[in-house]
Backbone bond lengths (Angstrom), bond angles and torsions (degrees), N, CA, C in turn:
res aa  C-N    CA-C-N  psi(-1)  N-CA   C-N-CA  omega(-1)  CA-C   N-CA-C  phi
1 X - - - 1.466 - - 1.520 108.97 -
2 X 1.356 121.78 125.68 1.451 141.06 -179.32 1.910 94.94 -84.29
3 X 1.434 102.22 133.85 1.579 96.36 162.85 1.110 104.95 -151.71
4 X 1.765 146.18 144.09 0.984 152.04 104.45 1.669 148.38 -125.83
5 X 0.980 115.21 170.67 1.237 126.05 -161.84 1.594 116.70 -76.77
6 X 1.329 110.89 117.36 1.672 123.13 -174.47 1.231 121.47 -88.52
7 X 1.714 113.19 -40.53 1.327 120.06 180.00 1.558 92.08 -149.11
8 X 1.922 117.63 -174.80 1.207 107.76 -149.08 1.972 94.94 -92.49
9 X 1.446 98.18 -8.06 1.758 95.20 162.49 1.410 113.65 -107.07
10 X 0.962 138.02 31.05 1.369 122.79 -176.25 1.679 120.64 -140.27
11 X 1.004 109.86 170.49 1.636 104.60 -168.60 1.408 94.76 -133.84
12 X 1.598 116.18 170.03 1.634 110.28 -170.71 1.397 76.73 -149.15
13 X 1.751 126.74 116.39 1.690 129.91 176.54 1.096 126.55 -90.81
14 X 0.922 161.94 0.24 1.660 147.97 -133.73 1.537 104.74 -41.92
15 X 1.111 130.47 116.57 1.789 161.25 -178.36 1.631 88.86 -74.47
16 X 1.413 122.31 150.58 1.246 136.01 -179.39 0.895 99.53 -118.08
17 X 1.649 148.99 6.06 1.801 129.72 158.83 1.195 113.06 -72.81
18 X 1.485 106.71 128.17 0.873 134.25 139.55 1.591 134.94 -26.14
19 X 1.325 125.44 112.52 1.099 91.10 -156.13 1.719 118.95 116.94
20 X 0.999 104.27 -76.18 1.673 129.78 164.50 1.270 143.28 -97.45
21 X 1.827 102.92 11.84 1.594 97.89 -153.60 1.698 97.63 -74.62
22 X 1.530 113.78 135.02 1.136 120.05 130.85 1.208 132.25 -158.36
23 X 1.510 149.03 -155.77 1.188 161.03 -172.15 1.188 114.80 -81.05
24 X 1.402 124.59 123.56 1.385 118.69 175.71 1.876 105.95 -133.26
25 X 1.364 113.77 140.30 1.309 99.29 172.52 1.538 112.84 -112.36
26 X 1.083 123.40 123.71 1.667 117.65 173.46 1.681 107.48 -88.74
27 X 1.545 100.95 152.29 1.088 119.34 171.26 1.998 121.25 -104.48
28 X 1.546 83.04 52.61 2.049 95.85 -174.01 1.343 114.28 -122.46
29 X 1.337 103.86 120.46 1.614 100.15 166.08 1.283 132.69 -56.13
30 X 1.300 120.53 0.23 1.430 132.29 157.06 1.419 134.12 -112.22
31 X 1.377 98.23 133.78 1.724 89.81 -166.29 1.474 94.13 -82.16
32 X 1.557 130.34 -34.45 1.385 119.44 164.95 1.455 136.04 -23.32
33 X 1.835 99.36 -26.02 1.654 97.30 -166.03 1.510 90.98 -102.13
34 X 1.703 125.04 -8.67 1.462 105.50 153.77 1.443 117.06 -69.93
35 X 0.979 131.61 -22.47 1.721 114.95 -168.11 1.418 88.31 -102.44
36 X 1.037 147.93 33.23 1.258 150.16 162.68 1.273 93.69 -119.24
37 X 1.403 161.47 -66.28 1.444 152.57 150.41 1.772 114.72 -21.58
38 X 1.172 121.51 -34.37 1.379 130.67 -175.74 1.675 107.41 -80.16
39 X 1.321 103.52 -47.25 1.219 123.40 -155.43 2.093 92.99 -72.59
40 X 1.470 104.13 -56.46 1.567 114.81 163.56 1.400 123.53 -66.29
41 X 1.713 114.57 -2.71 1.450 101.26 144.84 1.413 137.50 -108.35
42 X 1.167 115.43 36.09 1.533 128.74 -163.61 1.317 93.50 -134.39
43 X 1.482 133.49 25.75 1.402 124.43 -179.83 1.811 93.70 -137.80
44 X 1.514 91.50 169.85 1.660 86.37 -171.01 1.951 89.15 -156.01
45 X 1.451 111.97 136.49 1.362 122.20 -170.31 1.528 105.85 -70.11
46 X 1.200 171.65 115.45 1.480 162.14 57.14 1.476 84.81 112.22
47 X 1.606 104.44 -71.69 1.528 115.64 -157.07 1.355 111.06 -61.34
48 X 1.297 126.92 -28.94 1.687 138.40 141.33 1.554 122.45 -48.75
49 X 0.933 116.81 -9.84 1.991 111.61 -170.66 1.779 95.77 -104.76
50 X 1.529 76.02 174.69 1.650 91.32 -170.72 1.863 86.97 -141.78
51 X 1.637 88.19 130.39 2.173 79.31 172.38 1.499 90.65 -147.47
52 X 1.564 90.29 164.96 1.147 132.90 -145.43 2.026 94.09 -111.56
53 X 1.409 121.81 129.83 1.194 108.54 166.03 1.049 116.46 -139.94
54 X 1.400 136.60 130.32 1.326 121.64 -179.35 1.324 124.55 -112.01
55 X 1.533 128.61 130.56 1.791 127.35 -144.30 1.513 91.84 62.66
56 X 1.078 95.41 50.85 2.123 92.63 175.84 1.814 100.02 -87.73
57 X 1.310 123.86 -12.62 1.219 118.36 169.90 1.486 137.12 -71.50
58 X 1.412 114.28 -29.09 1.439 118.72 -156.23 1.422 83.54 -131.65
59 X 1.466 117.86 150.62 1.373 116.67 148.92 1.213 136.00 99.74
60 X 1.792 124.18 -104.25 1.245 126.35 -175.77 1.735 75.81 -126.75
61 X 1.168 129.47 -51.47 1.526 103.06 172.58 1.248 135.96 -80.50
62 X 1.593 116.56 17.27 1.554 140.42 147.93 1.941 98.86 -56.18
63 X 1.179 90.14 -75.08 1.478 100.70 -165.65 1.607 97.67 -73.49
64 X 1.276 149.99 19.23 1.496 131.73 -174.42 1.741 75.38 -115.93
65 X 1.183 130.28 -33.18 1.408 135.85 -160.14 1.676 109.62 -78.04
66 X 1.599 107.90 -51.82 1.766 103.78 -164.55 2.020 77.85 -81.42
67 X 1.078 156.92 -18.56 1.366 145.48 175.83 1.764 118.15 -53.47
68 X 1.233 88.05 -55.29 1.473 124.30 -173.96 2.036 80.38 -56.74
69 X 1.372 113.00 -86.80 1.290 128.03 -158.53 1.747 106.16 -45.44
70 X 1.023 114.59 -74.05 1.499 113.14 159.96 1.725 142.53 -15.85
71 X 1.612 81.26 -29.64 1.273 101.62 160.22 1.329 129.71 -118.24
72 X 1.549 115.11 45.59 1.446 143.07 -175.46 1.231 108.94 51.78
73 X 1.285 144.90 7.96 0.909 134.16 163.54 1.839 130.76 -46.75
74 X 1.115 128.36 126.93 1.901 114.08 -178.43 1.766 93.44 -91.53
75 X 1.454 108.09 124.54 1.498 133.91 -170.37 1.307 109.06 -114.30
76 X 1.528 117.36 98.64 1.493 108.22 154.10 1.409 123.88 -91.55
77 X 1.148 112.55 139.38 1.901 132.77 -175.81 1.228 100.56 -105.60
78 X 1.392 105.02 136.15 1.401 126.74 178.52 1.682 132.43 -131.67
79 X 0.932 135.99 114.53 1.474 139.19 158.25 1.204 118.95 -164.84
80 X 1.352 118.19 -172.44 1.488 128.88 -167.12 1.681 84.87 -77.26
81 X 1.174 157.24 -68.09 1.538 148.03 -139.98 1.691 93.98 -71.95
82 X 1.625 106.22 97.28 1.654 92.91 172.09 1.734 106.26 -73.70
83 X 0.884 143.82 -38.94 1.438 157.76 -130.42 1.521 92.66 -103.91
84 X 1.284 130.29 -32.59 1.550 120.56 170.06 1.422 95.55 -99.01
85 X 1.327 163.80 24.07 1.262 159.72 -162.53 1.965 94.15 -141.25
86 X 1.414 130.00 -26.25 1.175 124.53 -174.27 1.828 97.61 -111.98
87 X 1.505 113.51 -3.72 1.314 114.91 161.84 1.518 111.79 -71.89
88 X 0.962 108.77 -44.39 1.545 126.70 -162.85 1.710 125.16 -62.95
89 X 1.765 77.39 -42.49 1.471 119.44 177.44 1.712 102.67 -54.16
90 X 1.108 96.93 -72.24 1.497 108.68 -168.93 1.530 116.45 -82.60
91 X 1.199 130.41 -3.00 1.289 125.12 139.08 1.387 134.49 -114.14
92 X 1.446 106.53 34.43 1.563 111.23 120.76 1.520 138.71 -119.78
93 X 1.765 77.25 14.74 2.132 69.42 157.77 0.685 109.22 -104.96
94 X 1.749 142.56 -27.55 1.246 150.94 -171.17 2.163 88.83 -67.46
95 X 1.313 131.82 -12.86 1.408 115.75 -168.83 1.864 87.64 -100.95
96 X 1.374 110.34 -28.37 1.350 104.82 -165.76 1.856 107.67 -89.15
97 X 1.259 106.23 -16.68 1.720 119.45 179.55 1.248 108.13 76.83
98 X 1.198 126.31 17.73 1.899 134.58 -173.41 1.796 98.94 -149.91
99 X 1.359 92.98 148.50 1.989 95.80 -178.65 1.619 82.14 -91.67
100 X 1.521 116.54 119.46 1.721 120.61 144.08 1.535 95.75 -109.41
101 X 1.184 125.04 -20.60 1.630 94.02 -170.39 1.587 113.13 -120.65
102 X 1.556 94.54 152.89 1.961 81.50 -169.61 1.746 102.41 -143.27
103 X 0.835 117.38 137.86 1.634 137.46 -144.09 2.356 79.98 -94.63
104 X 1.461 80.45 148.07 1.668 98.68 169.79 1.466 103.39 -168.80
105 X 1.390 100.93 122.37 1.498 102.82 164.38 1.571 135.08 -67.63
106 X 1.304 116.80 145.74 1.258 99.28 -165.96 1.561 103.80 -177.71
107 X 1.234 106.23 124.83 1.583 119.44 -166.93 1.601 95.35 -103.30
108 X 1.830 114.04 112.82 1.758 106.48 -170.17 1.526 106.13 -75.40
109 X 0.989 113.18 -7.33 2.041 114.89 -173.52 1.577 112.71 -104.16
110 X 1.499 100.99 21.79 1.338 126.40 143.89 1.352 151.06 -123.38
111 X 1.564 113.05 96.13 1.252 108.99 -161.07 1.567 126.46 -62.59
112 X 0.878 122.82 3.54 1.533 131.93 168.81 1.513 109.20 -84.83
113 X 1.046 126.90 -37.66 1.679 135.04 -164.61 1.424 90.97 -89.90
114 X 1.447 119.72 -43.37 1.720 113.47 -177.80 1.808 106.66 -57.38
115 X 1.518 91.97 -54.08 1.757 88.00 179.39 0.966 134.84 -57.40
116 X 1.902 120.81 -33.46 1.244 116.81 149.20 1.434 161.05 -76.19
117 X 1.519 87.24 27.97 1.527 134.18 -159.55 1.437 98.93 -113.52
118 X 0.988 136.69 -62.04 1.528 168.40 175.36 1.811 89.02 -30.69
119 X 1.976 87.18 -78.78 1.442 98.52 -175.81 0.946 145.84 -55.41
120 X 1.663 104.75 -30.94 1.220 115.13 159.52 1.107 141.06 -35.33
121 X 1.704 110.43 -59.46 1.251 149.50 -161.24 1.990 90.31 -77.34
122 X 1.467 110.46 -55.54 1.640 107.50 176.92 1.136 112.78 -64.04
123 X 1.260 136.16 -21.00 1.628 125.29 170.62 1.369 107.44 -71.30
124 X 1.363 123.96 -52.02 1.258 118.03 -150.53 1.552 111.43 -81.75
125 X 1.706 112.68 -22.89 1.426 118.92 176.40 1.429 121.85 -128.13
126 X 1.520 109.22 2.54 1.484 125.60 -173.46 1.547 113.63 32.06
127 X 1.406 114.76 50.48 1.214 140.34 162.22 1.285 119.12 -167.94
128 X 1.589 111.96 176.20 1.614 131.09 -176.16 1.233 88.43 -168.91
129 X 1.448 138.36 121.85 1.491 157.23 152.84 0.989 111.50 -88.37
130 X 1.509 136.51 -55.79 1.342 127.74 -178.95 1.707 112.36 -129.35
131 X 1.108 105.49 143.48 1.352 123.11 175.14 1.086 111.03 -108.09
132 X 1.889 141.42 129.89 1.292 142.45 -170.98 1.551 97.19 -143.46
133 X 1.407 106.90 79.31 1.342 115.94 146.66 1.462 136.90 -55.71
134 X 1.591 103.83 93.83 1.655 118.84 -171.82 1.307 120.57 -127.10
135 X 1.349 113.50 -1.59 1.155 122.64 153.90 1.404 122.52 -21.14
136 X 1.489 136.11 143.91 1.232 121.77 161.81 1.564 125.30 169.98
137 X 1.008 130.65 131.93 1.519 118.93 177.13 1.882 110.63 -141.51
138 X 1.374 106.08 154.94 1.690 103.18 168.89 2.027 95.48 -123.36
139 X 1.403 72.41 154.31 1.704 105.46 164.95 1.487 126.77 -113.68
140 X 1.288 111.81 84.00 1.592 127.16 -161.08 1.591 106.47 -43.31
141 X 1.368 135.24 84.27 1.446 126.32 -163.57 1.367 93.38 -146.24
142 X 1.564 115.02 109.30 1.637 119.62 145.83 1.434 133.81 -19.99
143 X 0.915 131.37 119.42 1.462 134.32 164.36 1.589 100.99 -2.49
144 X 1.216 98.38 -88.54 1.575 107.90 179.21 1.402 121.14 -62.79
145 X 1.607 124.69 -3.42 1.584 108.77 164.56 1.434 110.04 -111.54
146 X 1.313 122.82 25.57 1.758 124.70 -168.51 1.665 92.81 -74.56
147 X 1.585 109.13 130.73 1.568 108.34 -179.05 1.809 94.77 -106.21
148 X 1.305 106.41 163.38 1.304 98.04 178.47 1.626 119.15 -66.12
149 X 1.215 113.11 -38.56 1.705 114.22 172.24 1.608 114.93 -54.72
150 X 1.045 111.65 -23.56 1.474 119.31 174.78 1.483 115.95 -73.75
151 X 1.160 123.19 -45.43 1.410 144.36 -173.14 1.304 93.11 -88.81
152 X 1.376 136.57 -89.10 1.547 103.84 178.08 1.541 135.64 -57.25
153 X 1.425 120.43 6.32 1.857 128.05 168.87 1.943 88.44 -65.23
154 X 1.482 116.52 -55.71 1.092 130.84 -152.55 1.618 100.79 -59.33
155 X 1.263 119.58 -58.84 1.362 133.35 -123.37 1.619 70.95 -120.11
156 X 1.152 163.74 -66.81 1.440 153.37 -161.14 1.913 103.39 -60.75
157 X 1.791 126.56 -13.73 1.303 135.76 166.57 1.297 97.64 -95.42
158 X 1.267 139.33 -99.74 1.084 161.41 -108.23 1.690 84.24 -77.74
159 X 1.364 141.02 -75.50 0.809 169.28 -162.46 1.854 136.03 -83.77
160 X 0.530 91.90 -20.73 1.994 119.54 -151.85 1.464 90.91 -98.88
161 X 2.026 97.97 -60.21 1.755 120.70 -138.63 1.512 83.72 -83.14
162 X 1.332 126.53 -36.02 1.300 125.18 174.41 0.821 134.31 -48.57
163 X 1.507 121.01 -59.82 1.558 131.07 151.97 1.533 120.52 -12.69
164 X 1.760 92.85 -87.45 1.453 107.71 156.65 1.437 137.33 -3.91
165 X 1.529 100.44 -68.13 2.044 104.94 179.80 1.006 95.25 -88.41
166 X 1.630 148.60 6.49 1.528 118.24 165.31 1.112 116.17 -115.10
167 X 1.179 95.24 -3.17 1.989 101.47 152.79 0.971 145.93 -79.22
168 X 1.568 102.14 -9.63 1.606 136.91 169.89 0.630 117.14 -102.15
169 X 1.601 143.99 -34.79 1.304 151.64 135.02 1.570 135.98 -49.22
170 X 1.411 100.59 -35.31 1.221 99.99 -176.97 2.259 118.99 -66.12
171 X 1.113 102.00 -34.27 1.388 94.86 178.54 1.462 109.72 -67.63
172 X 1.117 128.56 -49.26 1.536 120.67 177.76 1.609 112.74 -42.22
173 X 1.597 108.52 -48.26 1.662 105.74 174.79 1.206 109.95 -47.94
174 X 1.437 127.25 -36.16 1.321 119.26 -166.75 0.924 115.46 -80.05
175 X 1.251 127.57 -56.90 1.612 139.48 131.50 1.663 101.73 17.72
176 X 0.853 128.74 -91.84 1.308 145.73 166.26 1.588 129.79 -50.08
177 X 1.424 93.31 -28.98 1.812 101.68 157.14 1.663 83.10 58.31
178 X 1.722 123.68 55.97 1.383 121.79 147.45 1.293 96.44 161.97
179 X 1.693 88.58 141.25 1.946 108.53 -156.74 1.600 96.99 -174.84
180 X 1.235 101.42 144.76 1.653 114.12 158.30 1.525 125.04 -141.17
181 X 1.559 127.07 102.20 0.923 130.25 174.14 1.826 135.24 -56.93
182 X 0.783 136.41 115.20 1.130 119.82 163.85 1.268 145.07 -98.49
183 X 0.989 158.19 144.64 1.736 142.27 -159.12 1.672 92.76 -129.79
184 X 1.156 119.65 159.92 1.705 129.54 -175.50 1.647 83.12 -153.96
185 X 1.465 97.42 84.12 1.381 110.02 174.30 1.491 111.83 -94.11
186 X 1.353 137.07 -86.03 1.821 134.21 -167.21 1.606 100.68 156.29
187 X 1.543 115.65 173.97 1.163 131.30 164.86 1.676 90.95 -114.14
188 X 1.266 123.02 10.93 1.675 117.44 145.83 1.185 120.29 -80.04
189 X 1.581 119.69 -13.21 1.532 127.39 -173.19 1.820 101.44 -95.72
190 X 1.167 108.72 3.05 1.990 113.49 164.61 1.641 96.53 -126.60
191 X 1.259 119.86 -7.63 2.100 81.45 174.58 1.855 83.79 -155.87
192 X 0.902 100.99 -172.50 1.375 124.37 -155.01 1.683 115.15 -116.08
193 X 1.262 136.44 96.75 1.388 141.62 157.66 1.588 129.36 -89.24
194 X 1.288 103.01 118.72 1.354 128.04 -155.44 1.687 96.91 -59.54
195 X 1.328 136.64 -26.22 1.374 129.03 160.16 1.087 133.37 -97.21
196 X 1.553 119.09 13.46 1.845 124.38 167.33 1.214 84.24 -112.51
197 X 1.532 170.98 75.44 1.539 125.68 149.02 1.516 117.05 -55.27
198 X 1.450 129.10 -56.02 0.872 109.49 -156.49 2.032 109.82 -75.16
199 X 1.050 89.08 -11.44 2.097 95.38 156.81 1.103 122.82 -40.88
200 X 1.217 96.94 -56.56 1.843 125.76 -164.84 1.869 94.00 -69.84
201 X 1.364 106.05 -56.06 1.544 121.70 -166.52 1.373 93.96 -36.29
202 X 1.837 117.85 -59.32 1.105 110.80 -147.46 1.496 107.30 -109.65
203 X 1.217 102.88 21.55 1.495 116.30 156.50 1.103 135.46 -92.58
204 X 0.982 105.87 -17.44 1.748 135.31 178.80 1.518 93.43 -95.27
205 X 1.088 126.21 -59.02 1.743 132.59 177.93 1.623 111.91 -40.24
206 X 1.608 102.81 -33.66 1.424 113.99 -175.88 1.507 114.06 -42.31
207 X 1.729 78.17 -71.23 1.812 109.75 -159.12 1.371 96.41 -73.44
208 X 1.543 125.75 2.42 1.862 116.06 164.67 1.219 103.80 -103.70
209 X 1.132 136.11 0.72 1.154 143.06 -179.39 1.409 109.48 -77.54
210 X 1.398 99.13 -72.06 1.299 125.23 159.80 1.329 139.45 -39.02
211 X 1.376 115.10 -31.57 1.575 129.58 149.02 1.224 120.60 -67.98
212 X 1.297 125.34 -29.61 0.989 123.09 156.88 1.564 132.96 -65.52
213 X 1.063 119.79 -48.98 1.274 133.02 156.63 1.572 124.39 -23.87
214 X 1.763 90.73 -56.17 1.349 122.32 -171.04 1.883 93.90 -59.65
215 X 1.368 106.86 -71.11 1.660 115.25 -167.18 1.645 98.78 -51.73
216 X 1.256 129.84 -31.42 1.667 116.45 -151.90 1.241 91.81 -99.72
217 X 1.835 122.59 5.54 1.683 118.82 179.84 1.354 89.53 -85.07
218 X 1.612 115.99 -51.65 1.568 117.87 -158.47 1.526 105.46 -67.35
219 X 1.129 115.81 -22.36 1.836 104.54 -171.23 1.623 107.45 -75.31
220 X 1.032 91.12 -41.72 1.648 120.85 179.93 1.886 96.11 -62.07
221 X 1.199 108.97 -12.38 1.999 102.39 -168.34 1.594 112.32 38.27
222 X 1.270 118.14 64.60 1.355 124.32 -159.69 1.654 98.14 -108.32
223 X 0.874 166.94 68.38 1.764 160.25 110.74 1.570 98.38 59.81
224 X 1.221 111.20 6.30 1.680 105.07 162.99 1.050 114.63 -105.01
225 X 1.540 113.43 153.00 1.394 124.57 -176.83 1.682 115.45 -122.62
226 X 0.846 108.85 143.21 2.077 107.94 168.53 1.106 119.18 -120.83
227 X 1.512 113.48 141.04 1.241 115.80 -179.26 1.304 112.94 -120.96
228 X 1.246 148.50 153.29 1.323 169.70 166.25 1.246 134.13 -101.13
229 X 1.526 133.44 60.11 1.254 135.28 -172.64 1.466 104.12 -68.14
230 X 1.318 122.53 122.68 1.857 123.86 173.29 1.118 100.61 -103.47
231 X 1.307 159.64 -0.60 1.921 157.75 177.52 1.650 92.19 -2.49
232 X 1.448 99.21 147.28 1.797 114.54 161.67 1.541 78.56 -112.51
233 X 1.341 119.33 -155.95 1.606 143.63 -138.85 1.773 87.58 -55.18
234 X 1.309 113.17 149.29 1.071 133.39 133.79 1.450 149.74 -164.33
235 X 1.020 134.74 145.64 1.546 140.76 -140.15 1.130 110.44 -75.31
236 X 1.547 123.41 96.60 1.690 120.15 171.91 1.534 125.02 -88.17
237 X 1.731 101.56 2.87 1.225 135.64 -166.12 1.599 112.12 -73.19
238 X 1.421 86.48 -84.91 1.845 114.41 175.41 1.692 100.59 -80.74
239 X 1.150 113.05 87.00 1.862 103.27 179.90 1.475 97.98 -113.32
240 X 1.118 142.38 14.56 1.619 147.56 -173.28 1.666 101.45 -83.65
241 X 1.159 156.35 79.93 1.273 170.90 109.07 1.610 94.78 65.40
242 X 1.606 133.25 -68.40 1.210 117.41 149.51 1.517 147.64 -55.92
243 X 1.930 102.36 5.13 1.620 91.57 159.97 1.339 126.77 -109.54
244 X 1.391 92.69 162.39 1.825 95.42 177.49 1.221 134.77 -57.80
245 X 0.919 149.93 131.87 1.476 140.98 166.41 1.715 119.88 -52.22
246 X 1.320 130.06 128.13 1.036 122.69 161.21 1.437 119.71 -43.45
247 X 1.603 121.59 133.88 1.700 117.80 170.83 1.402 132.44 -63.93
248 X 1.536 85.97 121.23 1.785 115.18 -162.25 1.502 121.40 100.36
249 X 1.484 88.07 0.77 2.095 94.43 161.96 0.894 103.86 -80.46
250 X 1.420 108.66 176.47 1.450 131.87 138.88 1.272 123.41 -110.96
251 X 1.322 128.84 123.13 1.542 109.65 175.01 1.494 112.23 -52.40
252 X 1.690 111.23 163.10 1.562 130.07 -146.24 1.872 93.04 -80.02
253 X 1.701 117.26 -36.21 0.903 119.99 -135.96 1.651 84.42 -99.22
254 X 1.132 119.17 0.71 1.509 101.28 153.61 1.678 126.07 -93.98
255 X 1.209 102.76 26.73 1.448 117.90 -176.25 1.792 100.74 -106.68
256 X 1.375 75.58 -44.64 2.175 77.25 166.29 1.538 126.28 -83.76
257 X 0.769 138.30 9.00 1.311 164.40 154.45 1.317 133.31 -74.25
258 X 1.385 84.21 -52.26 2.008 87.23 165.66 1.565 107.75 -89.00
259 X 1.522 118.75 -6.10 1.233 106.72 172.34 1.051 114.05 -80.89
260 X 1.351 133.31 -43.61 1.292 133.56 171.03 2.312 114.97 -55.03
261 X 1.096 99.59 -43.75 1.220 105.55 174.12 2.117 106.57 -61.95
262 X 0.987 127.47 -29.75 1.219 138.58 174.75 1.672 100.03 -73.13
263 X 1.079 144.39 -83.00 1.077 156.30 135.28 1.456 116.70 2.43
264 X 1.270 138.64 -12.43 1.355 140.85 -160.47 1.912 86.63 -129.05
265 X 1.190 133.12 -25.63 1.181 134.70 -173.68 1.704 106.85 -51.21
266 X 1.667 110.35 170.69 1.260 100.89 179.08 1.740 111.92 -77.38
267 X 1.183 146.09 -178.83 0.869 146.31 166.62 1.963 125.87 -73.85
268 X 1.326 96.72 -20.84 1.853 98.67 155.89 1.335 132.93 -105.34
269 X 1.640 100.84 14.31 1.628 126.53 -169.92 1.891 85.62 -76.53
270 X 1.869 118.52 154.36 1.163 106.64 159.43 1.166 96.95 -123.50
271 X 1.187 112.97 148.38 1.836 121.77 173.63 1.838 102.04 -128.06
272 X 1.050 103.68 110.35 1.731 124.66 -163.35 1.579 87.01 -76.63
273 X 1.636 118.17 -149.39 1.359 162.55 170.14 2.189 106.88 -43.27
274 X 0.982 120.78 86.53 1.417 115.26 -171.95 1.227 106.33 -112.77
275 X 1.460 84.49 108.24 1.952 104.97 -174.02 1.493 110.33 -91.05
276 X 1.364 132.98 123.38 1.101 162.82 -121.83 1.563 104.93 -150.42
277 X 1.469 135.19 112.21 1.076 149.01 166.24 1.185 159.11 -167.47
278 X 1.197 151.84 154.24 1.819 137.93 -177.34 1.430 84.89 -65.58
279 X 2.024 104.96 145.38 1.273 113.11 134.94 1.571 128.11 -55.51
């Protein structure tokens, strides 16, 4: 943000969106109550966004999805299982009594299905605010038994598919000069288990990915944010609010919680790597 002073009440702004840049003059004796006007236009209410989830059906993007929705948000879910993704769909709108969420198939280790995913989603709401990369699978293979189809099944999802939607996504955020990424990385993406490597590989691949991402938003002063969920165990099992977690889970629905608590932050707040776990 450009600011200076024209007369001994007035301010002269130039706004940094993209998109929108132009000149504004206020009539305030405080330049505070411009960056307090600036600062309240670079934010956008829940009930305004449109997000993106991927494994938005089962799980941690079950629960990142009816959170998101509940809080007016319009939620598209994505993966290859259409038939558990239009289950999902429709009983949580049928819990919320309004359609926010809407099922699309979509294989992420295909760049054609990502783009028409992308587009979709920009025609119908001419936005995407948040992206929640949750996609994910391992292939239980020893050091010494990792086959190559295994290691690339892994690393073309985990890794690959990531790339992919925020490369397709990412210019529209900018576009818009406001976005929040999320990553659903592991506490395999900080240490190492002798029967996922290539899990671990591309869990660890994530959160460098992702730092990267992160640094080339800030140089850039870009209104996007990234997030980094690291969780060890958690319960995709018992997800009913009155059940217990199996020992050394965590229930799921504290995974949605801190997303929303991440998400509620100010917009120059940084929230790094959020490690998630049983005592």
């Amino acid at each position: 943000m450009e600011t200076r002073r024209t007369r001994r009440t007035h301010w002269y702004v130039k706004l940094p969106f993209r998109e929108r840049n132009c000149a504004l003059q206020f009539d305030v004796p405080d330049i505070q109550n411009v960056v307090s006007f600036v600062s309240m236009a670079r934010t956008k209410p829940l009930t305004e966004q449109v997000a993106i989830v991927t494994g938005g059906g089962t799980g941690i993007g079950r629960a990142f999805t009816e959170v998101l929705a509940a809080a007016g948000a319009q939620v598209v879910i994505a993966s290859r299982r259409s038939d558990v993704l239009r289950r999902t769909a429709d009983e949580i709108n049928a819990m919320l009594g309004a359609e926010r969420v809407f099922s699309r198939e979509c294989d992420i280790r295909d760049r054609a299905g990502i783009e028409e995913l992308v587009t979709d989603v920009l025609t119908r709401w001419q936005s995407i605010d948040v992206l929640i990369n949750n996609s994910g699978l391992a292939v239980p293979e020893t050091v010494e038994e990792i086959t190559d189809e295994g290691w690339d099944k892994v690393m073309e999802t985990n890794l690959r598919g990531v790339m992919q939607l925020v490369r397709a996504v990412l210019p529209h955020m900018r576009r818009n000069d406001f976005g929040d990424i999320v990553n659903v990385s592991s506490q395999a993406g900080k240490h190492g288990y002798a029967d996922v490597p290539s899990y671990c590989a591309s869990k660890f691949g994530l959160l460098g990915y992702a730092e990267a991402l992160r640094d080339q938003l800030r140089k850039t002063d870009a209104n996007i944010r990234v997030f980094n969920f690291c969780p060890g165990l958690v319960d995709v099992e018992n997800i009913r609010p009155e059940q217990t977690p199996r020992a050394g889970f965590i229930h799921v629905s504290n995974m949605a919680r801190t997303l929303m608590y991440a998400l509620s932050l100010d917009r120059n707040v940084v929230l790094e790597d959020i490690n998630l776990h049983a005592r």
